[in-house]
C-alpha positions in Angstrom: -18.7 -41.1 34.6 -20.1 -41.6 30.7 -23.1 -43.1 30.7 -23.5 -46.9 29.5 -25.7 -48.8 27.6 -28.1 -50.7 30.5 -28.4 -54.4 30.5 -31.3 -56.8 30.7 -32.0 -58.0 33.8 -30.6 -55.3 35.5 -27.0 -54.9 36.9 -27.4 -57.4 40.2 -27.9 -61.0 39.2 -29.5 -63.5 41.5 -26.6 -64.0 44.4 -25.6 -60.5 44.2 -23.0 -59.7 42.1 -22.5 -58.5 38.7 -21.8 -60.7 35.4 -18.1 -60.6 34.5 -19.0 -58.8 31.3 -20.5 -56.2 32.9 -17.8 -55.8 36.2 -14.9 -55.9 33.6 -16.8 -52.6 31.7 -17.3 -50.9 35.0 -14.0 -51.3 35.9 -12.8 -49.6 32.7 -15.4 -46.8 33.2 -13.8 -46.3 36.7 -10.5 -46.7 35.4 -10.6 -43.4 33.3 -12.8 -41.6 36.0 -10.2 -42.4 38.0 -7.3 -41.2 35.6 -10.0 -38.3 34.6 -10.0 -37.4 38.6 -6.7 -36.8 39.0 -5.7 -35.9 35.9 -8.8 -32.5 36.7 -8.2 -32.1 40.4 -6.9 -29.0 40.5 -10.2 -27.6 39.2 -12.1 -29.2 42.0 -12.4 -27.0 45.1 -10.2 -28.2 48.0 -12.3 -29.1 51.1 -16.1 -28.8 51.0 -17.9 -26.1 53.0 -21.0 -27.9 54.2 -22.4 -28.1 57.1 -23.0 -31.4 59.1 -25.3 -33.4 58.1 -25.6 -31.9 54.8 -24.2 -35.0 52.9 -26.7 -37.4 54.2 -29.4 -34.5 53.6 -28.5 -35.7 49.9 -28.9 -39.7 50.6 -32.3 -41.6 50.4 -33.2 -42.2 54.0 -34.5 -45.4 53.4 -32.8 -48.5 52.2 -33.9 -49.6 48.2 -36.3 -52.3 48.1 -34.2 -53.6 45.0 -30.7 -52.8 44.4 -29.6 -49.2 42.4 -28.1 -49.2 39.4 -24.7 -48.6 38.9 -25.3 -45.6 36.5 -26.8 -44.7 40.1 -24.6 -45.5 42.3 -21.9 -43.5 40.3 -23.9 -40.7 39.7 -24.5 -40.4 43.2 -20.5 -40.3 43.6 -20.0 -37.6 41.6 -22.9 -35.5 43.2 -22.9 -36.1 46.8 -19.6 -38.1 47.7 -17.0 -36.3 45.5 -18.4 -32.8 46.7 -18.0 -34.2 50.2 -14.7 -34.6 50.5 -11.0 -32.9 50.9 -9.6 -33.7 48.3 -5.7 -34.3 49.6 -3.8 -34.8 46.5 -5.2 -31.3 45.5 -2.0 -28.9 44.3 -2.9 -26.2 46.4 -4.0 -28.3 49.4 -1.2 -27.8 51.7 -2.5 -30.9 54.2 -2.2 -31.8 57.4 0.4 -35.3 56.4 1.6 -35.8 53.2 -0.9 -37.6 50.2 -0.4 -41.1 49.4 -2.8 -41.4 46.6 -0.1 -41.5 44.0 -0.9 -43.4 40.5 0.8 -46.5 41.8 -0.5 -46.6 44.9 -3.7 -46.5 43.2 -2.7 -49.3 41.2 -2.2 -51.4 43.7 -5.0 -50.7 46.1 -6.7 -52.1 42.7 -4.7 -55.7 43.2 -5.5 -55.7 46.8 -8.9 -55.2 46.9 -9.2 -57.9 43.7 -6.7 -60.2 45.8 -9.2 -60.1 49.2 -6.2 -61.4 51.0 -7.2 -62.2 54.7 -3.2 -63.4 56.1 -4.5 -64.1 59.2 -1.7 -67.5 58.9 0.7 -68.8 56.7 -2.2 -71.2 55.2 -4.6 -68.4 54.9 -2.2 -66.4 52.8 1.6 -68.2 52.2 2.8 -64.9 50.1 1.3 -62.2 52.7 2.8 -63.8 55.2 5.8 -64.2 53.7 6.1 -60.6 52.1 4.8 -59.1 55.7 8.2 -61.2 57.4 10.9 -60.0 54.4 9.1 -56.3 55.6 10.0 -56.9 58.9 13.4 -58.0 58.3 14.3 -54.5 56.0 12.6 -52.9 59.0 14.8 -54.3 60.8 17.9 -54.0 58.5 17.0 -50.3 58.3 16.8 -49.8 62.8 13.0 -49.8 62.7 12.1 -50.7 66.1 9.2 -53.5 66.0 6.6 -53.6 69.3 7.1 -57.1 69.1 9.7 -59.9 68.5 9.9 -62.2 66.1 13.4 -64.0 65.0 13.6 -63.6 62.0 13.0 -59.8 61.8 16.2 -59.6 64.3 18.2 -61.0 61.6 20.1 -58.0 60.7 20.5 -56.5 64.4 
């Protein structure tokens, strides 16, 4: 990821998060590594061929006494995580299930993780709720059989 210009203070403030100026130019910075990723990923080898324990052999063993930078952080992504993985949307990786890291998928794993929806009840969460029942009825519409009952879902039996 280019590197950025580095802010007083540091990049933590005092309750642990970032200032919105600097979260909303990170999240342009991993928007094109992101796009830079996958638009390159067919020059990246397929699956590593490390040993185990060889990706923490790369990791600080001890926990920072102050928080790392994010010019850190995503340096260490590129050098120890990225190298680290199988990398399933890979053209010539002929995996095990198919890939679901497709561009809009991407996209919105963006909204949800923005969104922190916790639908644990209609109050918690009035549109995941009602988005998860409207699923269950097309589920149902489409013979998906459900491991539980709910009315509503049995609408188009």
């Amino acid at each position: 990821m280019k590197d950025r210009k580095p802010h007083a203070g540091g990049d933590v403030g005092e309750l642990g998060d970032i200032s919105p100026e600097l979260f909303h130019e990170q999240l342009h910075r991993l928007a094109d590594w992101i796009a830079d990723y996958r638009e390159n990923i067919g020059q990246r080898r397929i699956s590593p061929n490390d040993e185990p324990g060889a990706i923490v052999a790369r990791l600080d063993a001890a926990a920072p006494e102050r928080a790392a930078s994010l010019d850190k952080i995503f340096a260490e992504v590129e050098r120890v995580i990225v190298p680290g993985v199988a990398h399933w949307a890979h053209p010539q990786f002929m995996s095990y299930f198919g890939c679901t890291t497709t561009s809009p998928g991407i996209l919105a794993e963006m909204i949800t993780g923005a969104l922190n929806v916790n639908a644990m009840t209609w109050r918690t969460s009035p549109a995941a709720s009602e988005l998860e029942t409207l699923v269950l009825v097309l589920g149902r519409c489409l013979r998906h059989s459900f491991n539980f009952d709910d009315a509503r879902a049995r609408s188009c039996a």
